[in-house]
C-alpha positions, 0 to 999 in steps of 0.5 A: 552740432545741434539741430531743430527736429520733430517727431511727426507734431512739435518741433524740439530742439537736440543738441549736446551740452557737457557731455550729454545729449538732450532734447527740449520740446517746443509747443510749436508745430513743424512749419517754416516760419517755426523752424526759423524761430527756433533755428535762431535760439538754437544758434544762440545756445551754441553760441553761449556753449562755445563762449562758456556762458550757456544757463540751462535754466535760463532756456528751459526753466522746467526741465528736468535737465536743469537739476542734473547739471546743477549737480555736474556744476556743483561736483565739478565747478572748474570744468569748461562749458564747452562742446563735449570733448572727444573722449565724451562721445560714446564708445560705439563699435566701427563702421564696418561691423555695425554696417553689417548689423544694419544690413542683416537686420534690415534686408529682409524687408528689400527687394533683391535689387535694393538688397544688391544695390546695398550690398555693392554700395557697402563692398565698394564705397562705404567700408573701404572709406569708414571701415575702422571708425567708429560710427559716432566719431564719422564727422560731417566733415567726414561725410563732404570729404567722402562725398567729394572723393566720389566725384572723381570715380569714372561712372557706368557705360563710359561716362567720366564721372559718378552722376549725381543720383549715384552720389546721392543714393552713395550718402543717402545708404551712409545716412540710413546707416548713422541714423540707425546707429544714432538711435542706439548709441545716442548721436546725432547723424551728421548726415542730417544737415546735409543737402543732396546734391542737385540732380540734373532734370532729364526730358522725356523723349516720347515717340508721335503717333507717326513714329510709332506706327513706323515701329511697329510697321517696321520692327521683326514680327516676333516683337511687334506685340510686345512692342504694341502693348509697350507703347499702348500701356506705359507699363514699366521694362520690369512689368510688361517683361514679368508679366504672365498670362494669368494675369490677363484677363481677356474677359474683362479686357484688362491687364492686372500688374501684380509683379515684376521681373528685376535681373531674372527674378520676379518680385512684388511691384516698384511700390504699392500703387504700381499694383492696378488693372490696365485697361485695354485698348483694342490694339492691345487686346489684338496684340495680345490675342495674337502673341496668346496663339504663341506663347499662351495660356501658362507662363510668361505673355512676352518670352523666348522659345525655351520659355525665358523672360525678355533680356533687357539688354540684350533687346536694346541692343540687338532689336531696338537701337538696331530698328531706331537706326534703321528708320532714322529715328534719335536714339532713346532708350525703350523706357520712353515707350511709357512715356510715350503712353502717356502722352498719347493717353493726355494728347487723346483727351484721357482724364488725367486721374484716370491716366495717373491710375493706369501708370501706377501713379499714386496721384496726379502729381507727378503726372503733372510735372513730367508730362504737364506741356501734353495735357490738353484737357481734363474731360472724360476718365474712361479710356474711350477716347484713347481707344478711338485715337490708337485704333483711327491712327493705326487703321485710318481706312476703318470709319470711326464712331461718331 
């Protein structure tokens, strides 16, 4: 099946034709309205191959490719103009060991949690399915097939059936793996055309303000830092946990997001943009001055007594839902902490751009679309009026700045 591509400018079209595969440019830029002109000629020329009436010259008059199959039509003028038979896709190894090279040759550049969400998807998904075909033979049929066996799979902590994101990331790695494979052996992914499967939105459940002071008044001395820092910083589970004291700066009042921690191992950050300073309110700053008496000044800022990191399972379901039930409060994973940052920063007045910053965010947009119901105005950048805010709410008996 032949399909409209780009390299980065012109479109062109990629399509097989008696058994080879070739590729015409266009002098069109890649843009919906072209994409849909060219689409339109593709299905013509598919049409005209199935029918065995298909002219190379009439479509592409100086290509280089018209000489070649005039010679093929010459030297072979009773063969069928048709889609390639399957002994004319090339021979190329089975999926279970060209996956093997694509793993190898690729981890290097994975973190350790994507190289065992690969690992895992590999072991229990894909080569028990596509083991022993070879990859220019896997069909898009092959593919829906596959992706529809998956619905029936029981998904994680009791739920009946895979969610979607799994499905998607399930193909999406099948699809990473033809596309390589595609490129060596010259074929076309049959992934391409297909579409993911639509994931369901899920809200942002963040606390109020009076919610959390009720936390933080409520929760064991031990995690009341944490637990301030958490909410008064949006960091991420994986970085407030991963986070040492050298990267506090007490001086400049500032936390450097450098690394993370992801199942017990510190690596470099989600993305590039998630490495930035966060400024620190005074709640923070107290927070942190009050756990440095504990666990200060080398190693890990939030920690157990033998020195080890937060487990995270183990303080959801030991402290936090346990503390959530406690107060009546609706039970919702720790991650809304940061969610809870910021809307508190937004609901304060923060300058958007300024709040993208601080959440690692590379822009505003996905600051606008998940939090867009909790921006008031766009006024001031600086982190002033956040500070005003947090520190008035949890000490309403201190007169404040005008």
């Amino acid at each position: 099946m032949g399909s409209i591509r780009t390299n980065g400018g012109d479109l062109f079209f990629d399509f097989r034709y008696r058994g080879q595969r070739c590729r015409e440019y266009t002098k069109l830029p890649d843009s919906p309205a072209n994409r849909r002109k060219i689409q339109a000629v593709m299905d013509k020329i598919e049409g005209e191959i199935s029918l065995g009436i298909f002219d190379y010259a009439k479509y592409f008059p100086g290509s280089k490719m018209v000489a070649k199959f005039d010679v093929l039509r010459t030297s072979a003028p009773q063969a069928a103009e048709t889609t390639p038979a399957p002994s004319a896709i090339p021979s190329t190894p089975l999926f279970k060991a060209f996956a093997e090279i694509w793993h190898d040759e690729f981890k290097a550049g994975w973190r350790r949690s994507h190289l065992a969400t690969v690992r895992s998807t590999l072991d229990r998904h894909l080569i028990p399915r596509f083991a022993d075909m070879q990859v220019a033979r896997i069909s898009k049929s092959d593919v829906l097939q596959f992706r529809a066996s998956l619905t029936g799979l029981s998904g994680r902590n009791g739920n009946s059936s895979l969610s979607a994101k799994t499905i998607n990331r399930i193909v999406q790695i099948l699809g990473q793996i033809l596309a390589e494979a595609g490129e060596r052996y010259d074929f076309i992914n049959p992934i391409d055309k297909i579409k993911r499967i639509r994931q369901q939105k899920t809200d942002i459940q963040p606390f109020s303000m009076d919610e959390v002071r009720l936390i933080l008044s409520a929760v064991r001395v031990d995690y009341r830092p944490y637990l301030a820092v958490r909410f008064f910083t949006g960091m991420r589970t994986g970085e407030i946990n991963g986070l040492k004291w050298k990267f506090v700066d007490f001086e400049r009042r500032q936390i450097l997001v450098r690394e993370t921690i992801v199942r017990g191992q510190i690596e470099y950050t989600k993305t590039d943009g998630s490495q930035r300073e966060i400024e620190m309110s005074q709640p923070v700053f107290d927070a942190l001055q009050a756990q440095h008496k504990i666990t200060g000044p080398r190693g890990l800022v939030f920690c157990h007594q033998n020195g080890e990191a937060i487990d995270v399972d183990n303080f959801t379901n030991r402290v936090w839902h346990p503390l959530l039930r406690h107060l009546n409060l609706e039970k919702r994973r720790p991650y809304q902490a940061r969610h809870t940052c910021a809307t508190l920063w937004l609901g304060s007045g923060e300058n958007a751009e300024w709040v993208a910053r601080q959440l690692g965010h590379m822009n505003t947009m996905m600051l606008f679309k998940t939090y867009s119901r909790y921006v008031p105005n766009l006024t001031r950048r600086d982190g002033s009026a956040f500070d005003r805010f947090v520190t008035g709410a949890l000490h309403p008996e201190v007169p404040r700045e005008a």
